[in-house]
PyMOL Python script that loads the backbone (N, CA, C, O; Angstrom):
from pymol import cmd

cmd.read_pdbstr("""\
ATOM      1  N   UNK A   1      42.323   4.257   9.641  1.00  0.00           N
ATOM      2  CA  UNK A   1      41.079   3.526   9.799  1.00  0.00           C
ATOM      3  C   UNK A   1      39.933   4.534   9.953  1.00  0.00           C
ATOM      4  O   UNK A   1      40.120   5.415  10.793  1.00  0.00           O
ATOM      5  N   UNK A   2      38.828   4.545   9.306  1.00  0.00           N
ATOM      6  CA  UNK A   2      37.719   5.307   9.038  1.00  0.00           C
ATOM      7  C   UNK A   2      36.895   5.003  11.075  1.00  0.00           C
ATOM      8  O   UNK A   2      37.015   4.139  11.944  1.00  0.00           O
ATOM      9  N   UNK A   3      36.227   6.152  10.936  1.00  0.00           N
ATOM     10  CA  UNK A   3      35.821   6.358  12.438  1.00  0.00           C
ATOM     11  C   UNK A   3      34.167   5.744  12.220  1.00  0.00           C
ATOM     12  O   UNK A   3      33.404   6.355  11.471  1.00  0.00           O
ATOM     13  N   UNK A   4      33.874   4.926  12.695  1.00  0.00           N
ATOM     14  CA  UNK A   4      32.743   3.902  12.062  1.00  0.00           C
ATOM     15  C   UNK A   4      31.881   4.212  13.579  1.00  0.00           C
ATOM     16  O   UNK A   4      32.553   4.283  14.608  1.00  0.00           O
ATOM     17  N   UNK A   5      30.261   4.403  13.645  1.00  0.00           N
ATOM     18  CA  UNK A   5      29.827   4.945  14.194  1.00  0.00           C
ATOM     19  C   UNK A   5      29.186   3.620  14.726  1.00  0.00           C
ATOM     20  O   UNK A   5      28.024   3.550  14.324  1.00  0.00           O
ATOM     21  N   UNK A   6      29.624   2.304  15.663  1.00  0.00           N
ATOM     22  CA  UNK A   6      28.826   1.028  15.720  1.00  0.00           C
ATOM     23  C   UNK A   6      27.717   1.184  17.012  1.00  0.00           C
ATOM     24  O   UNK A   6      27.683   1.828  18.061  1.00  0.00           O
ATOM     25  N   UNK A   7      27.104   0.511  16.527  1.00  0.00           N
ATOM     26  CA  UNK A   7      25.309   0.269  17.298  1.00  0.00           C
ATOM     27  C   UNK A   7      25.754  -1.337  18.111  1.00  0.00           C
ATOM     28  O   UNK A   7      26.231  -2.311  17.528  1.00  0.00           O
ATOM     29  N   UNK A   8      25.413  -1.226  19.671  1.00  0.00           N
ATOM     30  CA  UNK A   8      25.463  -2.481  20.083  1.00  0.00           C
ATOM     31  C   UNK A   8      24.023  -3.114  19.548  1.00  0.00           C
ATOM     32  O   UNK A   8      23.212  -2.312  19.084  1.00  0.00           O
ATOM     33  N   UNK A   9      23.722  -4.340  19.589  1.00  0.00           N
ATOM     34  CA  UNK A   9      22.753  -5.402  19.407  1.00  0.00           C
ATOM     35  C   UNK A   9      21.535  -4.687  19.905  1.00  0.00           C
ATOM     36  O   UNK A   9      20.568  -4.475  19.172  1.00  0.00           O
ATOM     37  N   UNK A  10      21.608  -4.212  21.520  1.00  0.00           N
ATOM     38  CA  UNK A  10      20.035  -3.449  22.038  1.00  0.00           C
ATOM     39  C   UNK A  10      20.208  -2.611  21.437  1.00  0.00           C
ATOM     40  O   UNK A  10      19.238  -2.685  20.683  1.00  0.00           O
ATOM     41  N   UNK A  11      21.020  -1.338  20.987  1.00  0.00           N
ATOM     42  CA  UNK A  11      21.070  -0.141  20.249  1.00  0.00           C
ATOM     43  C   UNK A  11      19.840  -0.318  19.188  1.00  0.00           C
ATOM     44  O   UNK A  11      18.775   0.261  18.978  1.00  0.00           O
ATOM     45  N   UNK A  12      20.592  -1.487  18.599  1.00  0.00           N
ATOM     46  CA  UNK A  12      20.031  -1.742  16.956  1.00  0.00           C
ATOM     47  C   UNK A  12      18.210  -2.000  17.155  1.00  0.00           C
ATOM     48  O   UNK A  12      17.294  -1.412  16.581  1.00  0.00           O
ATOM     49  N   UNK A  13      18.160  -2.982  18.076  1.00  0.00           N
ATOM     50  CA  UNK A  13      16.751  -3.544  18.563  1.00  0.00           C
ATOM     51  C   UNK A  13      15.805  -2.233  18.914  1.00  0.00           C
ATOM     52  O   UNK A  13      14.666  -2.133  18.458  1.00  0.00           O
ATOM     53  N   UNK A  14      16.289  -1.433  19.607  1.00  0.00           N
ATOM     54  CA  UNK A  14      16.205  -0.011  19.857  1.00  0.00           C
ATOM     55  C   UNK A  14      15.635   0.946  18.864  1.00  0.00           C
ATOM     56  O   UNK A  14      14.694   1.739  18.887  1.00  0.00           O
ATOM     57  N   UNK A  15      16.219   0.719  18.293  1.00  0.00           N
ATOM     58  CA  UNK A  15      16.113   1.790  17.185  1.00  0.00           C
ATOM     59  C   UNK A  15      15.249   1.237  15.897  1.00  0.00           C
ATOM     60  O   UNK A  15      14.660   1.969  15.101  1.00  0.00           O
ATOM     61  N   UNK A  16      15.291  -0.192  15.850  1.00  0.00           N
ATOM     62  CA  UNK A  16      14.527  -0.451  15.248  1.00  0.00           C
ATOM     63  C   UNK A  16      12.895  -0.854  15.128  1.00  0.00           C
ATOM     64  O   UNK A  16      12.073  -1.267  14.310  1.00  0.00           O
ATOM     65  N   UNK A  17      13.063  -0.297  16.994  1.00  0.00           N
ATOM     66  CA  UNK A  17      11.678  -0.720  17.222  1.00  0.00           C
ATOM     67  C   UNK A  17      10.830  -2.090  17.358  1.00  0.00           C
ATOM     68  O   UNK A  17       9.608  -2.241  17.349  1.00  0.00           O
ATOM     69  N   UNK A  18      12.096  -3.247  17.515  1.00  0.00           N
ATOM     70  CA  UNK A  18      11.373  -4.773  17.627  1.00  0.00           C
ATOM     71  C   UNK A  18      12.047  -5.005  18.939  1.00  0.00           C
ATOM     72  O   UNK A  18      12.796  -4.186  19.472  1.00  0.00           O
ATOM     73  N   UNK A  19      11.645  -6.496  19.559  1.00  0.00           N
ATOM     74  CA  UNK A  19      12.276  -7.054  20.606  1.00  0.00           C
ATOM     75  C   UNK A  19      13.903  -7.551  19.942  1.00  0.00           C
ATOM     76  O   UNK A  19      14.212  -7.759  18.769  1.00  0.00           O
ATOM     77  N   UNK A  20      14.757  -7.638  21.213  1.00  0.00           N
ATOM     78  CA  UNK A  20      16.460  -8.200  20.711  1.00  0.00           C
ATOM     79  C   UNK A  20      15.995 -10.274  20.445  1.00  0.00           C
ATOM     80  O   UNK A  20      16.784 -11.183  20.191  1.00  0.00           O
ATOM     81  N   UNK A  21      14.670 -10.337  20.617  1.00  0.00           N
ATOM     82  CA  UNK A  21      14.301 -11.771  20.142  1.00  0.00           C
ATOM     83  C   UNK A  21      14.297 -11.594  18.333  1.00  0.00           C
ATOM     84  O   UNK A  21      15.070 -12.215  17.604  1.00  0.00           O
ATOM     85  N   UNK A  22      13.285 -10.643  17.861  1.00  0.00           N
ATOM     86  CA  UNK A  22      13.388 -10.422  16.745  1.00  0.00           C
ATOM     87  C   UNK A  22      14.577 -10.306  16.283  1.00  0.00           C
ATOM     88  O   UNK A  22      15.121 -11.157  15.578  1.00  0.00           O
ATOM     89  N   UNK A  23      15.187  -9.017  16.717  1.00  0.00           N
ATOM     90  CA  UNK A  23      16.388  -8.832  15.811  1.00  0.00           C
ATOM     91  C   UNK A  23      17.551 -10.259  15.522  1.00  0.00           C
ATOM     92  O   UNK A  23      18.031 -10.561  14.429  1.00  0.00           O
ATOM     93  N   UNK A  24      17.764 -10.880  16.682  1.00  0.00           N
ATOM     94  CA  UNK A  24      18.490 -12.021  16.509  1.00  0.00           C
ATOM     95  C   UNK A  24      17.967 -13.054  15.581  1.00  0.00           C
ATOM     96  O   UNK A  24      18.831 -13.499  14.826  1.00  0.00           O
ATOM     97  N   UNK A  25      16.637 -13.610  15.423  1.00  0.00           N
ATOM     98  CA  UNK A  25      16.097 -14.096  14.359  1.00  0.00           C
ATOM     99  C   UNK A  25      15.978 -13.843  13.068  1.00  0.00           C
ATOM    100  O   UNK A  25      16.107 -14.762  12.259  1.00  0.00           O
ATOM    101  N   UNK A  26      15.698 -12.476  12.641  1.00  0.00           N
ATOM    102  CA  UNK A  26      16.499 -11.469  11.603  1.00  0.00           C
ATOM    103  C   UNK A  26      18.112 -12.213  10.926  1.00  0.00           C
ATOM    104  O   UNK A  26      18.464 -12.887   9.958  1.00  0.00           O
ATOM    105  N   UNK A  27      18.605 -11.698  11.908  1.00  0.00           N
ATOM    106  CA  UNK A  27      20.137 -11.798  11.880  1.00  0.00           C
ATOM    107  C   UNK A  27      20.158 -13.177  11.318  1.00  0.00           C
ATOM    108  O   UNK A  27      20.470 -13.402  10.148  1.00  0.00           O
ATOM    109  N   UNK A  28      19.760 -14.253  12.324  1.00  0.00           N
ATOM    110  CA  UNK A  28      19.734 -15.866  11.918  1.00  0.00           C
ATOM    111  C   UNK A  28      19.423 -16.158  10.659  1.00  0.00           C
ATOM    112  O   UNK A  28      20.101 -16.986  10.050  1.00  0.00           O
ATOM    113  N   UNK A  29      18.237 -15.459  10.006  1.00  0.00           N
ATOM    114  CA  UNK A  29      17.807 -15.506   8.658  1.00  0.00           C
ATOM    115  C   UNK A  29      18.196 -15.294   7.574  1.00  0.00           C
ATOM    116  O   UNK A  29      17.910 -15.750   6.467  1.00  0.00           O
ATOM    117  N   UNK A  30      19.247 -14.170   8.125  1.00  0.00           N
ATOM    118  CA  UNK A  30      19.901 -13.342   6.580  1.00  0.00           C
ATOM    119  C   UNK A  30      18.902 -12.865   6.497  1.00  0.00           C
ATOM    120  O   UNK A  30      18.374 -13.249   5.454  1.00  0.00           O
ATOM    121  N   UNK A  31      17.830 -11.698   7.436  1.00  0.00           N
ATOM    122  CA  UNK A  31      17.569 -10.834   6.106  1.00  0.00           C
ATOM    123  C   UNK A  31      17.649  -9.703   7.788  1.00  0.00           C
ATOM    124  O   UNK A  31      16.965  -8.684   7.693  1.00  0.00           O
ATOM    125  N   UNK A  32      18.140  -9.819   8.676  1.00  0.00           N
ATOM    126  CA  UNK A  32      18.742  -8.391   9.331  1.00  0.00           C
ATOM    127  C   UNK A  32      19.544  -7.795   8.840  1.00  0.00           C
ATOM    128  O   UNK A  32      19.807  -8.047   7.664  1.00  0.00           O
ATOM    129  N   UNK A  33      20.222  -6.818   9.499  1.00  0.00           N
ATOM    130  CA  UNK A  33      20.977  -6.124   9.652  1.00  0.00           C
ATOM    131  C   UNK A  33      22.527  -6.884   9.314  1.00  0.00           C
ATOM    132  O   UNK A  33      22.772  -7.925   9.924  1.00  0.00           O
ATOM    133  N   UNK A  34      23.502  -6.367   8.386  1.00  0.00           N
ATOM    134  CA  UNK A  34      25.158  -6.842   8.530  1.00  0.00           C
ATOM    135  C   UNK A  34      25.840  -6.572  10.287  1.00  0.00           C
ATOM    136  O   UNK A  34      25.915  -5.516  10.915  1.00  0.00           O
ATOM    137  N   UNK A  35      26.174  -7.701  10.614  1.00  0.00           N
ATOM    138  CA  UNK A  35      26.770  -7.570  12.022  1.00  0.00           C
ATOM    139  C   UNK A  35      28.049  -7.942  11.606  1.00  0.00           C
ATOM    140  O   UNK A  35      28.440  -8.668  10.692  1.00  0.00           O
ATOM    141  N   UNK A  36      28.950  -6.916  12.969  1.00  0.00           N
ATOM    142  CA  UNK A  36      30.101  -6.606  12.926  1.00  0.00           C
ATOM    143  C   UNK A  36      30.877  -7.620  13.804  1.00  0.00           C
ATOM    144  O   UNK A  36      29.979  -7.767  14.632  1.00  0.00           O
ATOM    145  N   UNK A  37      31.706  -8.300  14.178  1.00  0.00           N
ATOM    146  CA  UNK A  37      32.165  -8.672  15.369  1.00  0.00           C
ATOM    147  C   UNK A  37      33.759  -8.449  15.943  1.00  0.00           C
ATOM    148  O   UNK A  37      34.770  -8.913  15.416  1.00  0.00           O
ATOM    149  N   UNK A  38      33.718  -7.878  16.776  1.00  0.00           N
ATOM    150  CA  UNK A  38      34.892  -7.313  17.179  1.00  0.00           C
ATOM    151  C   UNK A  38      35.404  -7.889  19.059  1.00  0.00           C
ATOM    152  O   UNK A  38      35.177  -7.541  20.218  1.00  0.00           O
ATOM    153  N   UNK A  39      36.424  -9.257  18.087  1.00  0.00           N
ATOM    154  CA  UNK A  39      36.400  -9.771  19.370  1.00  0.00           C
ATOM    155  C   UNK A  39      35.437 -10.783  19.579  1.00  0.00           C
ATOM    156  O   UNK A  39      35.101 -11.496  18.633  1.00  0.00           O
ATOM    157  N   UNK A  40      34.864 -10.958  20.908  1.00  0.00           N
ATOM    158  CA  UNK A  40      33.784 -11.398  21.628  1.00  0.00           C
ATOM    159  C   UNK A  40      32.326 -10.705  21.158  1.00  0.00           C
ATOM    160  O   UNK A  40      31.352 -11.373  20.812  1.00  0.00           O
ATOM    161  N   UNK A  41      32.360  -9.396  21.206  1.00  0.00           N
ATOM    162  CA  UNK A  41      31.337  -8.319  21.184  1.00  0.00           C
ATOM    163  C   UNK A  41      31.164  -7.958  19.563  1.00  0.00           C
ATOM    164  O   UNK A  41      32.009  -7.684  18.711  1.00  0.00           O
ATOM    165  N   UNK A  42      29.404  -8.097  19.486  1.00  0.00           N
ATOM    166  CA  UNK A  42      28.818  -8.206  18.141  1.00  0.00           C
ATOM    167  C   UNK A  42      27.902  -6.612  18.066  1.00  0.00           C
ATOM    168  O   UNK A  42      26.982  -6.385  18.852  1.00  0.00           O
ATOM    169  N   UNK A  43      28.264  -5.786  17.184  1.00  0.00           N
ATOM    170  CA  UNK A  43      27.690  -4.313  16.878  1.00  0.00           C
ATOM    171  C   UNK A  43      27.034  -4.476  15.187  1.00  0.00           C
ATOM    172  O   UNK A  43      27.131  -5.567  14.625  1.00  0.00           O
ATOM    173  N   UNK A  44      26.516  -3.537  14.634  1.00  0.00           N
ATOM    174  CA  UNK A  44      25.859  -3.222  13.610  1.00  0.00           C
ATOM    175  C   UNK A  44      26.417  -2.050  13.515  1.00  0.00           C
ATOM    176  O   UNK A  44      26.309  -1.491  14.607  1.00  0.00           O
ATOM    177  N   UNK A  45      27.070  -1.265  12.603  1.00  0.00           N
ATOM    178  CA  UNK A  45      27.209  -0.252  12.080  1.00  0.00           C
ATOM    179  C   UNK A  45      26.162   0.378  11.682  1.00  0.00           C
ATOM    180  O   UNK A  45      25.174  -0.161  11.184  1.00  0.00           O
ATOM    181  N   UNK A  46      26.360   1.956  11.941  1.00  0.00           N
ATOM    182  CA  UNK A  46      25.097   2.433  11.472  1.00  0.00           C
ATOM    183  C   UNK A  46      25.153   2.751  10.041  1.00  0.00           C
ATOM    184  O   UNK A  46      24.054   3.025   9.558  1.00  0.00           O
ATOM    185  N   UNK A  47      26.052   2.781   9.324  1.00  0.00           N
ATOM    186  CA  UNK A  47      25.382   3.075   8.411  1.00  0.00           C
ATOM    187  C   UNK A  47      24.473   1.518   7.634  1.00  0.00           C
ATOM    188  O   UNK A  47      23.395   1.588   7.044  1.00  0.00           O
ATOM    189  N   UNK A  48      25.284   0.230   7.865  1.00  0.00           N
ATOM    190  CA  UNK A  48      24.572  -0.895   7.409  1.00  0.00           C
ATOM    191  C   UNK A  48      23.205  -0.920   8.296  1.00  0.00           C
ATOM    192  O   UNK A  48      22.151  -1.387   7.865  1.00  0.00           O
ATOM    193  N   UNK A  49      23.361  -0.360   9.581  1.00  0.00           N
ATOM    194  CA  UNK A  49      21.621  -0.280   9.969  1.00  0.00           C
ATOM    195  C   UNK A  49      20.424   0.759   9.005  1.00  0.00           C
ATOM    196  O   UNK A  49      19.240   0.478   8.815  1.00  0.00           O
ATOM    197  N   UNK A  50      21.183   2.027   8.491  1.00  0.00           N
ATOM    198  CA  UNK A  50      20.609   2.786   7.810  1.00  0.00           C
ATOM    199  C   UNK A  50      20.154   1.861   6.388  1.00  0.00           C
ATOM    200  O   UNK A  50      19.019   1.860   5.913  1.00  0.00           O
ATOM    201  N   UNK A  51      20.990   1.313   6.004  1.00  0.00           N
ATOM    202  CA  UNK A  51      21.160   0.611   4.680  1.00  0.00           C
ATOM    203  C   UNK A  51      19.687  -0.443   4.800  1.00  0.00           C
ATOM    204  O   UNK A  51      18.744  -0.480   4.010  1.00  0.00           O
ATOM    205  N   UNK A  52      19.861  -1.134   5.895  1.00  0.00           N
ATOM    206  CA  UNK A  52      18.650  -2.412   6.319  1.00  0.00           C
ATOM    207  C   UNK A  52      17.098  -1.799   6.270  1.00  0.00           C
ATOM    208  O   UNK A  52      16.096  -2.245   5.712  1.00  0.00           O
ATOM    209  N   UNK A  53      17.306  -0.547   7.113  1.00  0.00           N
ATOM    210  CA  UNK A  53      16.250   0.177   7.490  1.00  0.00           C
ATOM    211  C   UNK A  53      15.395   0.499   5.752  1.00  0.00           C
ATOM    212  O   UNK A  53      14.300   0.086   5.370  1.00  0.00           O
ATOM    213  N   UNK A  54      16.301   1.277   5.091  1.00  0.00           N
ATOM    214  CA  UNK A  54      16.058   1.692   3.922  1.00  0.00           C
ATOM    215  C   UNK A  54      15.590   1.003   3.156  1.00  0.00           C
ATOM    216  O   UNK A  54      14.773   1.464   2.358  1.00  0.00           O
ATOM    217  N   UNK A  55      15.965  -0.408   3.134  1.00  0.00           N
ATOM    218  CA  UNK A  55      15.739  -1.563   2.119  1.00  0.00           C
ATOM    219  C   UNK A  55      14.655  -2.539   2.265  1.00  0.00           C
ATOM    220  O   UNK A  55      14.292  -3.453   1.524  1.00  0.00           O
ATOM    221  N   UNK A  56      14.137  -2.042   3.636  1.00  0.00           N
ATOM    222  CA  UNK A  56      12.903  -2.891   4.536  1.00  0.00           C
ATOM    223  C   UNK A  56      11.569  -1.729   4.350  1.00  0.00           C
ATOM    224  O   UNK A  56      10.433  -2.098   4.649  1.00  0.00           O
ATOM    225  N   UNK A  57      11.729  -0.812   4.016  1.00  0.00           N
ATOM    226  CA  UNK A  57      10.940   0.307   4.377  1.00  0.00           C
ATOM    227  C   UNK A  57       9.740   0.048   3.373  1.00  0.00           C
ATOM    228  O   UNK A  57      10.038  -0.309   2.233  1.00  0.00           O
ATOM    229  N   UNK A  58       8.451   0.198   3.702  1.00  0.00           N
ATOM    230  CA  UNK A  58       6.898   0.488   3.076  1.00  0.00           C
ATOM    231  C   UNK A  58       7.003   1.515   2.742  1.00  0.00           C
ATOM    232  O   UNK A  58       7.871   2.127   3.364  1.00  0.00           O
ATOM    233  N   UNK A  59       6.333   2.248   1.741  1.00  0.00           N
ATOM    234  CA  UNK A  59       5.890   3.436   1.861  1.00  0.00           C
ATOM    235  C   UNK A  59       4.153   3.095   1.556  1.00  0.00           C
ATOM    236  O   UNK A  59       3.560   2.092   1.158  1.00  0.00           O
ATOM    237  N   UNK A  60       3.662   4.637   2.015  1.00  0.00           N
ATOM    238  CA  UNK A  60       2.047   4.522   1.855  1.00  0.00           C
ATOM    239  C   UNK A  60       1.443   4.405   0.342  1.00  0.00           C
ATOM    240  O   UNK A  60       0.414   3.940  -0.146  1.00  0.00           O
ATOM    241  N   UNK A  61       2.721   5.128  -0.198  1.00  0.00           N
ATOM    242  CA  UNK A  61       2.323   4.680  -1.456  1.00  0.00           C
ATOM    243  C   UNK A  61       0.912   3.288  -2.656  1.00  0.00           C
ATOM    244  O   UNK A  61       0.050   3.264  -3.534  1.00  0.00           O
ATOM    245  N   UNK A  62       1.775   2.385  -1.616  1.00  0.00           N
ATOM    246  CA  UNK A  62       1.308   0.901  -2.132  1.00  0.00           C
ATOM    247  C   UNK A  62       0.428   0.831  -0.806  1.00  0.00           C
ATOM    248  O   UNK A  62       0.872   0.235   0.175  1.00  0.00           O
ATOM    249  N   UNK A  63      -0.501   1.287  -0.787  1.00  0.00           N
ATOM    250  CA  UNK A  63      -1.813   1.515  -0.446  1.00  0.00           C
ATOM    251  C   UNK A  63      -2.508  -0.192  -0.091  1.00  0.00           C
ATOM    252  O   UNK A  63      -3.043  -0.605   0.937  1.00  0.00           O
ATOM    253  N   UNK A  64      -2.238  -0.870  -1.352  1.00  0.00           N
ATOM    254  CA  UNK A  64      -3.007  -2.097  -1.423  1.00  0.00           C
ATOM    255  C   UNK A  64      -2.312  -3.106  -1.169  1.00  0.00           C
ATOM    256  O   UNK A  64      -2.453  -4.178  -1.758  1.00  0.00           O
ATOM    257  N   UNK A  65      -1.661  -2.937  -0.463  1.00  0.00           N
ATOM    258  CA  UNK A  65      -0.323  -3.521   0.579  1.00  0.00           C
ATOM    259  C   UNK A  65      -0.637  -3.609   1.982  1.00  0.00           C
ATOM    260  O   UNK A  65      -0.367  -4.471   2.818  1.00  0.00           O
ATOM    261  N   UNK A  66      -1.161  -2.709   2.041  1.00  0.00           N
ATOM    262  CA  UNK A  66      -1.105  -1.956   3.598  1.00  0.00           C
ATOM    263  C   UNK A  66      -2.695  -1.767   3.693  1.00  0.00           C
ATOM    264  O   UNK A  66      -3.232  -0.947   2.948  1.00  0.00           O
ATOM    265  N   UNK A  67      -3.454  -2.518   4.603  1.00  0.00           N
ATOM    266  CA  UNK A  67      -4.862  -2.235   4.998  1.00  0.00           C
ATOM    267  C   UNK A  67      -4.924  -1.840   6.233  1.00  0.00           C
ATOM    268  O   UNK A  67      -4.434  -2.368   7.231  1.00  0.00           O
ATOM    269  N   UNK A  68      -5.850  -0.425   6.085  1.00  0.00           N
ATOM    270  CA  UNK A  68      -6.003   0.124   6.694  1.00  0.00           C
ATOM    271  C   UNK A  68      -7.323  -0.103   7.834  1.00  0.00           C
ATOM    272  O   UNK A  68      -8.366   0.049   7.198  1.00  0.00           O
ATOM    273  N   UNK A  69      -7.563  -0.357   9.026  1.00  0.00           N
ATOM    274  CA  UNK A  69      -9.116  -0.779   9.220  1.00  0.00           C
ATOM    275  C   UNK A  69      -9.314   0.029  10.922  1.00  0.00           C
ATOM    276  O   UNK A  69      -8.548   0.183  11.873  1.00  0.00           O
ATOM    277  N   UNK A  70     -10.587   0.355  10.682  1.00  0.00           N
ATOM    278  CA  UNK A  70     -10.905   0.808  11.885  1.00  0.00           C
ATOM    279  C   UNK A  70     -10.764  -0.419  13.485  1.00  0.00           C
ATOM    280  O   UNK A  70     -10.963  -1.583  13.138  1.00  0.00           O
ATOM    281  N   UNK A  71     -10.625  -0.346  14.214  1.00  0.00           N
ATOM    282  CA  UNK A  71     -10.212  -1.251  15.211  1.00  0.00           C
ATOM    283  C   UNK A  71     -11.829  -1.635  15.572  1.00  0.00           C
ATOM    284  O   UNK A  71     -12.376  -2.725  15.742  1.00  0.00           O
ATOM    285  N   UNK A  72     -12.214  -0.587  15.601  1.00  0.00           N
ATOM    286  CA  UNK A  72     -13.740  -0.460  16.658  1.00  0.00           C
ATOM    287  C   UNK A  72     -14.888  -1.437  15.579  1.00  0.00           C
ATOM    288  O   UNK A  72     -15.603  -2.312  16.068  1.00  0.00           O
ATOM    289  N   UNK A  73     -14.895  -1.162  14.351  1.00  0.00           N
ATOM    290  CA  UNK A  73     -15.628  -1.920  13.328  1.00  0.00           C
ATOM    291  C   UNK A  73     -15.265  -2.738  12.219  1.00  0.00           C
ATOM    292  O   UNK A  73     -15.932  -3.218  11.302  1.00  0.00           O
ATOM    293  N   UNK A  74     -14.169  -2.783  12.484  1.00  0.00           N
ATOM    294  CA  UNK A  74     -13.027  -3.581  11.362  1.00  0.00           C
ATOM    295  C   UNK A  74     -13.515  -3.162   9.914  1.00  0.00           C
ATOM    296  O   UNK A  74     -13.190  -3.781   8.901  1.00  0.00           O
ATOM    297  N   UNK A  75     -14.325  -2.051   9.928  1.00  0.00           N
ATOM    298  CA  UNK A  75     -13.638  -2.046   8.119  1.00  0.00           C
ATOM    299  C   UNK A  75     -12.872  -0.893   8.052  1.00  0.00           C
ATOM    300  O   UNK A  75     -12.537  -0.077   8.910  1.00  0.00           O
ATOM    301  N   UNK A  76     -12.614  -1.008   6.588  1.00  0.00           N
ATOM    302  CA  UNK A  76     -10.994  -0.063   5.942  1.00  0.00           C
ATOM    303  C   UNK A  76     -12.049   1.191   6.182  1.00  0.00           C
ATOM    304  O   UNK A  76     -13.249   1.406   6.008  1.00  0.00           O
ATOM    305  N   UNK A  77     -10.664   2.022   6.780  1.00  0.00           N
ATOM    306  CA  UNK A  77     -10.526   3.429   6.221  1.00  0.00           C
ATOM    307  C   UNK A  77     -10.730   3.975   5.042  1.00  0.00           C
ATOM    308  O   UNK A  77     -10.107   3.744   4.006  1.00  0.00           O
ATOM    309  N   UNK A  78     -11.787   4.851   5.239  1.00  0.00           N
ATOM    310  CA  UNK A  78     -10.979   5.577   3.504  1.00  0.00           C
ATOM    311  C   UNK A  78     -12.310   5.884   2.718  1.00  0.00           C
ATOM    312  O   UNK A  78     -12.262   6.353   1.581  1.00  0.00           O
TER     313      UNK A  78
END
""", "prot")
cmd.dss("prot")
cmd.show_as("cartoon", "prot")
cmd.util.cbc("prot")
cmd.orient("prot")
């Protein structure tokens, strides 16, 4: 059996930088993270967290996606 590196539920929330409210709603949705369940007790593997992360990711690229705005005067940067 391969040595599988699993993330508990806060791990994942953790690392992903949202509340464990989000992530469970995620999950509910189908569009989190693949969860593992072993037993009673529910983990995320990291590499399917790497996989989620990767597949969710912005880049700055797409610029006109992503607005940029000053807080203090609300218009864009740039």
């Amino acid at each position: 059996m391969p040595d599988l590196d699993l993330l508990t539920l806060d791990e994942t929330a953790e690392r992903a930088r949202i509340s464990m409210r989000t992530l469970l709603k995620l999950v509910a949705e189908g569009r989190g993270p693949v969860i593992t369940k072993l037993g009673a007790r529910t983990f995320v593997r990291a590499d399917h967290f790497a996989q989620w992360i990767e597949g969710n990711a912005q880049t700055s690229r797409h610029r006109s996606s992503i607005e940029l705005t000053n807080p203090l005067t609300e218009q864009p940067h740039g």
